[in-house]
Structures are given as C-alpha cells and as structure tokens.
PQR file with spaces between the fields and no chain letter, atoms N, CA, C, O and H, PARSE charges and radii, in Angstrom:
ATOM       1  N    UNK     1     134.558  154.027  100.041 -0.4000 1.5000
ATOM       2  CA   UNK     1     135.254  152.893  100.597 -0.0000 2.0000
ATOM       3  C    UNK     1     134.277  152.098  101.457  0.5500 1.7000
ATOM       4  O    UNK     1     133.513  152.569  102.300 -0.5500 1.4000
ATOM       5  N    UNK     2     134.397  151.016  101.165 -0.4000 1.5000
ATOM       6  CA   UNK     2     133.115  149.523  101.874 -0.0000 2.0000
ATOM       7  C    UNK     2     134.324  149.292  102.981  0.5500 1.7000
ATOM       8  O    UNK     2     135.535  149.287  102.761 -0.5500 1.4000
ATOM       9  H    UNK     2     135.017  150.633  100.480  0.4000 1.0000
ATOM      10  N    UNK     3     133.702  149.122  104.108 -0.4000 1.5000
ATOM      11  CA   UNK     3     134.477  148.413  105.311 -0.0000 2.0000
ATOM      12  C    UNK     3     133.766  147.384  105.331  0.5500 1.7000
ATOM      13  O    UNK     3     132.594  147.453  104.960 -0.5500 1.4000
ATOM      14  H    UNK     3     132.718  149.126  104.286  0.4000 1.0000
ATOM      15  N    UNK     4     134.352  146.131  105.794 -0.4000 1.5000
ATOM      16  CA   UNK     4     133.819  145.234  106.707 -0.0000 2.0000
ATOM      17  C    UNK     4     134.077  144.541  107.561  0.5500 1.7000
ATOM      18  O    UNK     4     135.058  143.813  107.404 -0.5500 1.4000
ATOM      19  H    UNK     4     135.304  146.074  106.096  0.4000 1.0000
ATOM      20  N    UNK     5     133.332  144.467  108.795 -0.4000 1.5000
ATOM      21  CA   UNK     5     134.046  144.190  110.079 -0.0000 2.0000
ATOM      22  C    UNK     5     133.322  143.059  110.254  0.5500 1.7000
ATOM      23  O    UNK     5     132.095  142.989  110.193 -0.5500 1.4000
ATOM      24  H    UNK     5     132.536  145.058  108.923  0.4000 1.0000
ATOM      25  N    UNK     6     134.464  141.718  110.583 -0.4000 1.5000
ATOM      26  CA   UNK     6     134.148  140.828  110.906 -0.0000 2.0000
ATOM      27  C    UNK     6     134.185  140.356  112.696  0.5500 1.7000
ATOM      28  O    UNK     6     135.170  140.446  113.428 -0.5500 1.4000
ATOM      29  H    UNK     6     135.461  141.775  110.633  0.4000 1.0000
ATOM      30  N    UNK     7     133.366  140.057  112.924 -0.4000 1.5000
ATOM      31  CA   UNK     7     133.437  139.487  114.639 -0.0000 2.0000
ATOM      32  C    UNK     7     133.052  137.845  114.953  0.5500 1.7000
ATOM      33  O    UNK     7     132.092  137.121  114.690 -0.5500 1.4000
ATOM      34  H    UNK     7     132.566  139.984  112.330  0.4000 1.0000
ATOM      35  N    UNK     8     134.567  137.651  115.783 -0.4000 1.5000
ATOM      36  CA   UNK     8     134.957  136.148  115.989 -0.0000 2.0000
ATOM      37  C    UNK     8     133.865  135.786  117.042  0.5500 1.7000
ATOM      38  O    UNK     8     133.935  136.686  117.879 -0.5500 1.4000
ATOM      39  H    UNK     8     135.347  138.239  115.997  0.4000 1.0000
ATOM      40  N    UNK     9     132.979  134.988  117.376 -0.4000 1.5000
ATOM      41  CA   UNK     9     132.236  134.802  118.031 -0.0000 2.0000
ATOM      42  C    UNK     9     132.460  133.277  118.872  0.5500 1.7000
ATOM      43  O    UNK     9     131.560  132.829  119.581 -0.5500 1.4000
ATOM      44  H    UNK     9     132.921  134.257  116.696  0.4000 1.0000
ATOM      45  N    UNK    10     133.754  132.573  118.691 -0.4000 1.5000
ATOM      46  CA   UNK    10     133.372  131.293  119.177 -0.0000 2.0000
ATOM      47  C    UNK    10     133.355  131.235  120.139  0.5500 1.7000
ATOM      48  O    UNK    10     132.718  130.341  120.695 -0.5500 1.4000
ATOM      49  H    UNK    10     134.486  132.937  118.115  0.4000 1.0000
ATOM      50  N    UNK    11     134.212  132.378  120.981 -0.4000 1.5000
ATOM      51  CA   UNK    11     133.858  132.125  122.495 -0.0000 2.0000
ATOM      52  C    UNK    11     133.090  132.344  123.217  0.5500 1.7000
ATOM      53  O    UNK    11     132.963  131.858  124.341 -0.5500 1.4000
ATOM      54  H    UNK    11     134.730  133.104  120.529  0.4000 1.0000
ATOM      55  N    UNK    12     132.259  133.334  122.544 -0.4000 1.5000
ATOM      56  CA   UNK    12     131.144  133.516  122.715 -0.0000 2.0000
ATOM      57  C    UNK    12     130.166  132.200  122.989  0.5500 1.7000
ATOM      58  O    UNK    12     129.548  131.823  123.985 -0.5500 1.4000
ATOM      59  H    UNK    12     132.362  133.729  121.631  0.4000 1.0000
ATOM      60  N    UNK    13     130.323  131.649  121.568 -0.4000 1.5000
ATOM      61  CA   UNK    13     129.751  130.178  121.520 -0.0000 2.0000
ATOM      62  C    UNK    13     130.224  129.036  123.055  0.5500 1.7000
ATOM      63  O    UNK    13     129.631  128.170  123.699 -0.5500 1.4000
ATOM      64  H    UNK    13     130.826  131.956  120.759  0.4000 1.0000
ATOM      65  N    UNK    14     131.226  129.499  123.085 -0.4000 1.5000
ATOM      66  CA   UNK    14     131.686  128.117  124.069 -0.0000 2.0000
ATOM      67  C    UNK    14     131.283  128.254  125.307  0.5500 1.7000
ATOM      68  O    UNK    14     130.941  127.311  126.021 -0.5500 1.4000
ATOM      69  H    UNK    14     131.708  130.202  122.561  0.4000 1.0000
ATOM      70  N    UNK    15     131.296  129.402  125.630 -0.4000 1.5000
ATOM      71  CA   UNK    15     131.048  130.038  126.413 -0.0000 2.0000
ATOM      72  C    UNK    15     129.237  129.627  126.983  0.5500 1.7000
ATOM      73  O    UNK    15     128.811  129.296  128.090 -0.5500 1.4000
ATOM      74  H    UNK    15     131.573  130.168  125.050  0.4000 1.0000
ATOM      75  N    UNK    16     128.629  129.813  125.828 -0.4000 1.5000
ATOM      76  CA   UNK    16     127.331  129.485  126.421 -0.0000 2.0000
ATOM      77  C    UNK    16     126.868  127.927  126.257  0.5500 1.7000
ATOM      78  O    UNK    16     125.735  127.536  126.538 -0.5500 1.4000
ATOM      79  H    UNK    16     128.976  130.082  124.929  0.4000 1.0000
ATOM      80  N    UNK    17     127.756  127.226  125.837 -0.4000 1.5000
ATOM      81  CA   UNK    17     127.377  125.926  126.034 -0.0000 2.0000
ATOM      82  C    UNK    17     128.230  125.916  126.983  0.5500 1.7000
ATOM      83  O    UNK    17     127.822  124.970  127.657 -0.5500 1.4000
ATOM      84  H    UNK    17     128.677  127.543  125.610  0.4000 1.0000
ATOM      85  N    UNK    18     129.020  126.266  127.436 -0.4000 1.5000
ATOM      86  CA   UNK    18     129.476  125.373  128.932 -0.0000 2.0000
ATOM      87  C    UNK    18     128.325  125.734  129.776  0.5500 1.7000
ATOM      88  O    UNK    18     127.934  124.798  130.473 -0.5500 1.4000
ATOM      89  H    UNK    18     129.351  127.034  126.888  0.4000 1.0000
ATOM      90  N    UNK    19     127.833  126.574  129.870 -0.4000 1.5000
ATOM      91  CA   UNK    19     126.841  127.706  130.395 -0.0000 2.0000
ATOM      92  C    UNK    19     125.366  126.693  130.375  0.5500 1.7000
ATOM      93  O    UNK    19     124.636  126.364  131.310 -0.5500 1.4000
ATOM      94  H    UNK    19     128.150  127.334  129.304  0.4000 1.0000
ATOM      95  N    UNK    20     125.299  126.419  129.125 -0.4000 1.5000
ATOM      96  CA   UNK    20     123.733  124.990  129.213 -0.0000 2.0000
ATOM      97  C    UNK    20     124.303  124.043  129.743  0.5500 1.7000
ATOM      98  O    UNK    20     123.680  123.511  130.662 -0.5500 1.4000
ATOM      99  H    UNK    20     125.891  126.686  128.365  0.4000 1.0000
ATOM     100  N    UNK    21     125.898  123.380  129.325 -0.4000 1.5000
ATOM     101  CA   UNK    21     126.111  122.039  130.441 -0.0000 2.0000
ATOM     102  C    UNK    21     125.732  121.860  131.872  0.5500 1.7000
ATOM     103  O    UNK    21     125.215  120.850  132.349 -0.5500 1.4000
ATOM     104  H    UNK    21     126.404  123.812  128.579  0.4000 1.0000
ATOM     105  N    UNK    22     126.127  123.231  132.657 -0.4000 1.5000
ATOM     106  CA   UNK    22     126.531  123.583  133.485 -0.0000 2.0000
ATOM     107  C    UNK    22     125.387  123.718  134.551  0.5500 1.7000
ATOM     108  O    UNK    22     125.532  123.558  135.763 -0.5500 1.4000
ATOM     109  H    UNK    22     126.548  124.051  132.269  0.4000 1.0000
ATOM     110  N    UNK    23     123.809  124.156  133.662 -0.4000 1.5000
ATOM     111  CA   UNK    23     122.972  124.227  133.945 -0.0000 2.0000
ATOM     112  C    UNK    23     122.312  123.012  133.917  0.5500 1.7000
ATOM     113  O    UNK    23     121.543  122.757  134.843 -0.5500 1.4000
ATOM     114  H    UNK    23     123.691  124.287  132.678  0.4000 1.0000
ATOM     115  N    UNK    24     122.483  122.167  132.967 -0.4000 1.5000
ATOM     116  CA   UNK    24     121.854  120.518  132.771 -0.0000 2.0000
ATOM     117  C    UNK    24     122.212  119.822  133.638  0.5500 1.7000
ATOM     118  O    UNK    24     121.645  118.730  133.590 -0.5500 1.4000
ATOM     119  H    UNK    24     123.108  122.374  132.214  0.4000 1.0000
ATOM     120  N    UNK    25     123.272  119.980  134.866 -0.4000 1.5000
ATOM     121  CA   UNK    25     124.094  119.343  135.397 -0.0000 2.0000
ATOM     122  C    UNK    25     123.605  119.799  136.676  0.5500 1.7000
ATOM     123  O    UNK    25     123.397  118.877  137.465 -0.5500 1.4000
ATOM     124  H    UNK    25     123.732  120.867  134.905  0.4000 1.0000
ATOM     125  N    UNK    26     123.372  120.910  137.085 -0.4000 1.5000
ATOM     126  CA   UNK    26     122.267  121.719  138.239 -0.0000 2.0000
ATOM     127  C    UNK    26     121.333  121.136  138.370  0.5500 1.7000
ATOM     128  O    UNK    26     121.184  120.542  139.438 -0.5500 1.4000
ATOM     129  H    UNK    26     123.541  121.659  136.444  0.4000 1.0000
ATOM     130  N    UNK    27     120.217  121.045  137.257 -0.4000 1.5000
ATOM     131  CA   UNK    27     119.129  120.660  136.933 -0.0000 2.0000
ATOM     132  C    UNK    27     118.708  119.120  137.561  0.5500 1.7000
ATOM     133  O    UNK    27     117.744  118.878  138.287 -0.5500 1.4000
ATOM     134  H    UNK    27     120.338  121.527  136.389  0.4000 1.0000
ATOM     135  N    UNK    28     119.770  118.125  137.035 -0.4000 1.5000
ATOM     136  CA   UNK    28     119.830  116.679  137.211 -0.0000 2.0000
ATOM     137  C    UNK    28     120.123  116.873  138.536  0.5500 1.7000
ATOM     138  O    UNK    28     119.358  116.255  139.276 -0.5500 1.4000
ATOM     139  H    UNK    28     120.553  118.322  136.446  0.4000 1.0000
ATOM     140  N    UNK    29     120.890  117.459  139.042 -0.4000 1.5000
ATOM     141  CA   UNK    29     121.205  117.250  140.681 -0.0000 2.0000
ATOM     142  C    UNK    29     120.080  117.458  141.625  0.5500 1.7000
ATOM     143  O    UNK    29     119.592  116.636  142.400 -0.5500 1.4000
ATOM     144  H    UNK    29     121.512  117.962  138.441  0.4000 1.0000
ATOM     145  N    UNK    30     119.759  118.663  141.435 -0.4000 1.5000
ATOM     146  CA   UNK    30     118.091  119.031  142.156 -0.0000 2.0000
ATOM     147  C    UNK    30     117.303  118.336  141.769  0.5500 1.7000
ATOM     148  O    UNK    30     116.792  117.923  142.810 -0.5500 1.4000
ATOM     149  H    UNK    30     120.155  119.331  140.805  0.4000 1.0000
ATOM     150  N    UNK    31     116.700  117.784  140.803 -0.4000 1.5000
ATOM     151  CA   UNK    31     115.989  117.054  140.503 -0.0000 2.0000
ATOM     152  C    UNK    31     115.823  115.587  141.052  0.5500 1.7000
ATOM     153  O    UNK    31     114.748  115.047  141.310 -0.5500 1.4000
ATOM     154  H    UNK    31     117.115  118.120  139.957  0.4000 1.0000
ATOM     155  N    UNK    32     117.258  114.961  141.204 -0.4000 1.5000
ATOM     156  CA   UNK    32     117.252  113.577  141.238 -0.0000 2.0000
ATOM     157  C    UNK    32     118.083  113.167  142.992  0.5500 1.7000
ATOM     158  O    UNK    32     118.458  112.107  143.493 -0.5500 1.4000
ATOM     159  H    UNK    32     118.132  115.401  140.994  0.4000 1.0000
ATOM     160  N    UNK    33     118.085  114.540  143.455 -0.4000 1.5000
ATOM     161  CA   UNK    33     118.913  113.863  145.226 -0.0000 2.0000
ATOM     162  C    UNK    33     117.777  113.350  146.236  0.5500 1.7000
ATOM     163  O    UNK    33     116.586  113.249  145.940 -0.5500 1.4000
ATOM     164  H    UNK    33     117.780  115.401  143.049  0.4000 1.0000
ATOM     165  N    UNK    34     118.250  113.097  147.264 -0.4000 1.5000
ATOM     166  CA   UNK    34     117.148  112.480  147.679 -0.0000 2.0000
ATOM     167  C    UNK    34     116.436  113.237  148.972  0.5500 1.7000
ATOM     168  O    UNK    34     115.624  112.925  149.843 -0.5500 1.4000
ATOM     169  H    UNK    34     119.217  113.179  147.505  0.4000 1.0000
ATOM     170  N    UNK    35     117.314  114.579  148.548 -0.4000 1.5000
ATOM     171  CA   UNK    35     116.940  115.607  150.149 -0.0000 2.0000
ATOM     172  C    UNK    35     116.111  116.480  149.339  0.5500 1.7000
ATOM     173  O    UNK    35     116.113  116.617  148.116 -0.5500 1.4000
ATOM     174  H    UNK    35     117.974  114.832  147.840  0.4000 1.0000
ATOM     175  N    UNK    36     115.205  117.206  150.473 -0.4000 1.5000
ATOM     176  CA   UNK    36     114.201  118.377  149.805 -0.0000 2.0000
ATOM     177  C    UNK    36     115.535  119.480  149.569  0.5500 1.7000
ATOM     178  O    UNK    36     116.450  119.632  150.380 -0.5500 1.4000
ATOM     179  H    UNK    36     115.204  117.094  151.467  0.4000 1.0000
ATOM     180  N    UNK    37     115.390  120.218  148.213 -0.4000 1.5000
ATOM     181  CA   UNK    37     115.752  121.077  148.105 -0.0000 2.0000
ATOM     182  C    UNK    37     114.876  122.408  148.158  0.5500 1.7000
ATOM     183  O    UNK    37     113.933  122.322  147.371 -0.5500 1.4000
ATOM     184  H    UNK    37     114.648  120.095  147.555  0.4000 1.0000
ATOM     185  N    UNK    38     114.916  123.749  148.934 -0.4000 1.5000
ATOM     186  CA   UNK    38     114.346  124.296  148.013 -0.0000 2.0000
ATOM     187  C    UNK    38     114.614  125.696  147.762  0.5500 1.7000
ATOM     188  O    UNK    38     115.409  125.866  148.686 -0.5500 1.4000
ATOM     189  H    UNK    38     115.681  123.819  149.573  0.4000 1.0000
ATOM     190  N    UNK    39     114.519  127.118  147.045 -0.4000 1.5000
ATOM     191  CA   UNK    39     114.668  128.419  146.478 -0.0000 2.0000
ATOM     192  C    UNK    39     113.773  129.276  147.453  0.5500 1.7000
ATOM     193  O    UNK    39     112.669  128.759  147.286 -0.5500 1.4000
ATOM     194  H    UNK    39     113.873  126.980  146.294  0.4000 1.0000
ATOM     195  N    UNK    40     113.648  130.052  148.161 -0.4000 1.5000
ATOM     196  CA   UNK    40     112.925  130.834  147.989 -0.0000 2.0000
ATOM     197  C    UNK    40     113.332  132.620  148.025  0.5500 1.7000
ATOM     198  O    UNK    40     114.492  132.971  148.238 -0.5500 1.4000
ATOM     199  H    UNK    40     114.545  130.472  148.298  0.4000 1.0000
ATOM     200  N    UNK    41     112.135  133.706  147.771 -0.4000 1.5000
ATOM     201  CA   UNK    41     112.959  134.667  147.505 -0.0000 2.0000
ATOM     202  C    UNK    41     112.794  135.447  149.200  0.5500 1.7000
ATOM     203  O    UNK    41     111.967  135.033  150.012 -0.5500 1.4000
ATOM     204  H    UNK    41     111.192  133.421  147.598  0.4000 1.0000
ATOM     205  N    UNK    42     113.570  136.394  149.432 -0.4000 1.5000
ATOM     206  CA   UNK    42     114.155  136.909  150.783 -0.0000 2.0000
ATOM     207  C    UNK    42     112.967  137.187  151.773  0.5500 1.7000
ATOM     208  O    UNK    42     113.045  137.249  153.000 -0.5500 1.4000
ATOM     209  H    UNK    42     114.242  136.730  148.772  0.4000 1.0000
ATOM     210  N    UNK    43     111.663  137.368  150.854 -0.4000 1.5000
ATOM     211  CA   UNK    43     110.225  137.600  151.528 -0.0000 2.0000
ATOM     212  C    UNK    43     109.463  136.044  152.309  0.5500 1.7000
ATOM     213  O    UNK    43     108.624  135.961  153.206 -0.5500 1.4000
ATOM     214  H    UNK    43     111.600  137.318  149.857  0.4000 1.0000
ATOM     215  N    UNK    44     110.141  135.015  151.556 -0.4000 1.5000
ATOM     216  CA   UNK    44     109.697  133.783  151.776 -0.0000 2.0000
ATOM     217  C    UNK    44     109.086  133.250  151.082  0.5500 1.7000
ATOM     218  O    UNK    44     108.930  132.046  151.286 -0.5500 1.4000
ATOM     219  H    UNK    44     110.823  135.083  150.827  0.4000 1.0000
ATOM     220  N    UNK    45     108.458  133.863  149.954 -0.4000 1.5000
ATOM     221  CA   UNK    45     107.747  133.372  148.767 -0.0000 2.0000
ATOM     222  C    UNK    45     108.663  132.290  148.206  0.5500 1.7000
ATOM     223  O    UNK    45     109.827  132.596  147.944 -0.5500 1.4000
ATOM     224  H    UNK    45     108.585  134.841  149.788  0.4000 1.0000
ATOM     225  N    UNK    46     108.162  130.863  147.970 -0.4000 1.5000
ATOM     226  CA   UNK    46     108.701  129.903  147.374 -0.0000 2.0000
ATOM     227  C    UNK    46     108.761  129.766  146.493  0.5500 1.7000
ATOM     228  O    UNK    46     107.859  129.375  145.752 -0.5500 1.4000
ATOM     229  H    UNK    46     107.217  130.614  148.182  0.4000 1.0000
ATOM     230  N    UNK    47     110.341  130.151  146.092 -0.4000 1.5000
ATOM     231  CA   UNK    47     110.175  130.131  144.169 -0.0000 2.0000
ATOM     232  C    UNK    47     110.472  128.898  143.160  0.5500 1.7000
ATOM     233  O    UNK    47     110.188  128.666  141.985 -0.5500 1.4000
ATOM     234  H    UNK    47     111.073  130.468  146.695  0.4000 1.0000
ATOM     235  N    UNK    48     111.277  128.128  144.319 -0.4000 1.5000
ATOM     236  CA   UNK    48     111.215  126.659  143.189 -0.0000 2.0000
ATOM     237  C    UNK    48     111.643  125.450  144.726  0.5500 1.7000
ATOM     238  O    UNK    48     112.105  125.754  145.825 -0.5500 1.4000
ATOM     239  H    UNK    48     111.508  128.316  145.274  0.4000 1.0000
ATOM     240  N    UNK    49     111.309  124.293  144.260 -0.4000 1.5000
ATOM     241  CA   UNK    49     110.652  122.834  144.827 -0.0000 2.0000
ATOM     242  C    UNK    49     111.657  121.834  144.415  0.5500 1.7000
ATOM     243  O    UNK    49     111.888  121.974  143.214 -0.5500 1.4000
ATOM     244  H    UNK    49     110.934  124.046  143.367  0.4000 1.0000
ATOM     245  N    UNK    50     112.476  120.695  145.050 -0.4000 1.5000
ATOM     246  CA   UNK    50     112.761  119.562  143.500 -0.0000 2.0000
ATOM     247  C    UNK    50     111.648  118.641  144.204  0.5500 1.7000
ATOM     248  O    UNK    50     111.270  118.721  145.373 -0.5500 1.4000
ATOM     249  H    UNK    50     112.288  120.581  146.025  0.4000 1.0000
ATOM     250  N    UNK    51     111.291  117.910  143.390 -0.4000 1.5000
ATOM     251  CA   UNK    51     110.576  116.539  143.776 -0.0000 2.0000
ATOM     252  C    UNK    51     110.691  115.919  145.151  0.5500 1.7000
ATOM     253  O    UNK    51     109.667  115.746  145.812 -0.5500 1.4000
ATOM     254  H    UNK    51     111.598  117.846  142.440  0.4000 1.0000
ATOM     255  N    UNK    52     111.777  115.606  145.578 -0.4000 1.5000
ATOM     256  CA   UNK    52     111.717  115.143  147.102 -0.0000 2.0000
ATOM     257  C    UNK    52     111.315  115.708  147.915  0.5500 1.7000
ATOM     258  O    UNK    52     110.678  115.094  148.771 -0.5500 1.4000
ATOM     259  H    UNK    52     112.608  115.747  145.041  0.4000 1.0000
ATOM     260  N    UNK    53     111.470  116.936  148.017 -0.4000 1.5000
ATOM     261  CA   UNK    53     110.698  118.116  148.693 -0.0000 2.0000
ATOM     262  C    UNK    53     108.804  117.890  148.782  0.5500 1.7000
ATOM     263  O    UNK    53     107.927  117.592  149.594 -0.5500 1.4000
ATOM     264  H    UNK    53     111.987  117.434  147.322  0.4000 1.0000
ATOM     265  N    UNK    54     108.919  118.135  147.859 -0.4000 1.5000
ATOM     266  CA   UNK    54     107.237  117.925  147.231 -0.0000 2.0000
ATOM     267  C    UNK    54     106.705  116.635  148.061  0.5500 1.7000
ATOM     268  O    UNK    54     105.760  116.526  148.843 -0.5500 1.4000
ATOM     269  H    UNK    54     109.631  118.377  147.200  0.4000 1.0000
ATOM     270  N    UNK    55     107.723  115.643  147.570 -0.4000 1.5000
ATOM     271  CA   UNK    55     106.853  114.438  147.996 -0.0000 2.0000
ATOM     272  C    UNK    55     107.443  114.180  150.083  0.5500 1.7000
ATOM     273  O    UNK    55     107.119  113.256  150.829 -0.5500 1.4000
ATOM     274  H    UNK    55     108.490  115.732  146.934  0.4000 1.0000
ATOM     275  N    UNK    56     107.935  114.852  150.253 -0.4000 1.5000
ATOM     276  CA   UNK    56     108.280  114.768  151.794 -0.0000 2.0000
ATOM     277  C    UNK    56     106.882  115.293  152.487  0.5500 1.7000
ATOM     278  O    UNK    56     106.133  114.754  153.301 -0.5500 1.4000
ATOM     279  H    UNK    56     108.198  115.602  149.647  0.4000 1.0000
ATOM     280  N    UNK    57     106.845  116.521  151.851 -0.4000 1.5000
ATOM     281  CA   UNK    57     105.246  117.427  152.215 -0.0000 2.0000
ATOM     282  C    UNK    57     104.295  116.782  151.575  0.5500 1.7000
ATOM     283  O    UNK    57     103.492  117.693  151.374 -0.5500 1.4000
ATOM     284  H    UNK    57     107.453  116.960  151.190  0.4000 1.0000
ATOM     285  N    UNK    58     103.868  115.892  151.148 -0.4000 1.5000
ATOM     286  CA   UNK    58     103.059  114.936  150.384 -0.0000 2.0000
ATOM     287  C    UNK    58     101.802  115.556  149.810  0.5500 1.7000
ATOM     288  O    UNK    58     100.579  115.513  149.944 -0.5500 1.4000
ATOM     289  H    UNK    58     104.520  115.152  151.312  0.4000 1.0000
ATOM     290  N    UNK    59     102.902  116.255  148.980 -0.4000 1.5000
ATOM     291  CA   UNK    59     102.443  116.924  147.361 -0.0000 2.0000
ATOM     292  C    UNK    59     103.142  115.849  146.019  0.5500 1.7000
ATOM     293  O    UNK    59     104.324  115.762  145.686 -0.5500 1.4000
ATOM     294  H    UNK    59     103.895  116.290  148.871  0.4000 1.0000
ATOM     295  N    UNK    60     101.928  115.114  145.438 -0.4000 1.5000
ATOM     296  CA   UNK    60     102.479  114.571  144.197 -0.0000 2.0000
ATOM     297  C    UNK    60     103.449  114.648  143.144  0.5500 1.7000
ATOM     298  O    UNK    60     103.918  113.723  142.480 -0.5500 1.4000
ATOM     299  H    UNK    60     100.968  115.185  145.709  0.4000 1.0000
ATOM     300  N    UNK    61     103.743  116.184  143.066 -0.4000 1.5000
ATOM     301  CA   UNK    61     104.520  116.914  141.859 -0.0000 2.0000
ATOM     302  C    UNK    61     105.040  117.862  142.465  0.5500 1.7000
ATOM     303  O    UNK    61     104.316  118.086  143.436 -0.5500 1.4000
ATOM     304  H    UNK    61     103.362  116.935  143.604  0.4000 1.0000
ATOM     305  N    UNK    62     105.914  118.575  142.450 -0.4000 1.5000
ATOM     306  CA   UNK    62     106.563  119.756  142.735 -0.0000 2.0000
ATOM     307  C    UNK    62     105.516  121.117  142.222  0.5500 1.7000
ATOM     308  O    UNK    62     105.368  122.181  142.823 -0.5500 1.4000
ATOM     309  H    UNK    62     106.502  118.393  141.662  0.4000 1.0000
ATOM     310  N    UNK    63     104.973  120.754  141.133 -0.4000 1.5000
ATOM     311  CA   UNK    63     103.940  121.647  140.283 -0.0000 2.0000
ATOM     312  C    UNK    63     102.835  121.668  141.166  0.5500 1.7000
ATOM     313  O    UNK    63     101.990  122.563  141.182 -0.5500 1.4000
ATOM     314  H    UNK    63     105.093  119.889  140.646  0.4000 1.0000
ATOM     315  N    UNK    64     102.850  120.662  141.908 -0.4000 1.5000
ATOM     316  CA   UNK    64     101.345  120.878  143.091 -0.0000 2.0000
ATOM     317  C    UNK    64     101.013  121.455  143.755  0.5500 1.7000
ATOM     318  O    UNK    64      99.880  121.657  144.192 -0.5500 1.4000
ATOM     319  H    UNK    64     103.537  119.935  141.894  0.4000 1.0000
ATOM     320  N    UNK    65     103.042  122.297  144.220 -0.4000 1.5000
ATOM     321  CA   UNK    65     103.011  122.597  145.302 -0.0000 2.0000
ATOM     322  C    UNK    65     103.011  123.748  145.749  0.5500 1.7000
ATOM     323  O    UNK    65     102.975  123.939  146.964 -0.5500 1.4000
ATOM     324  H    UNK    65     103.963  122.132  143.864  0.4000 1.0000
C-alpha cells in the first residue's frame, strides 16, 4: 500500500510574506527618520547604525561607521 501525504502550506506562505512586509516596513523607517537610530548588543558593541546617526557623528555612510 502507497500512502501519500499531502501538506497545506499556504499559511505557511502568508505567513512569511507578512513577515518580509513587515520587515520592508522596519527597514524604510530606520532608514529614512530623521533621528539617529541605533542597535547595539548588551556589551556595547554596535551592531547596526541608520544613516542619520552616521551622518550626526559625521561619518558619510552608516558602513563607515
């Protein structure tokens, strides 16, 4: 006897595009406000910059910095 098991996956699917919207929508915000944002981890190591930040400390790029 052949079984075959099928698995519904769309919510899966929906699930992770709300999940990239959600993140594209993060992304644009940090990126484009006009206050320094910034991440760092509990040691103080700076783990991420947006642009205003950067350019407040007058670093060209966030990547500079």
């Amino acid at each position: 006897m052949h079984w075959r098991i099928a698995t519904d996956i769309t919510q899966r699917k929906l699930m992770e595009e709300a999940l990239r919207r959600s993140e594209a929508r993060y992304r644009e915000l940090l990126d484009n406000t006009a206050y320094g944002i910034y991440h760092c981890a509990p040691d103080g190591q700076l783990l991420e910059a947006n642009p205003a930040l950067a350019s407040m400390l007058g670093y060209s790029s966030k990547e500079n910095s």
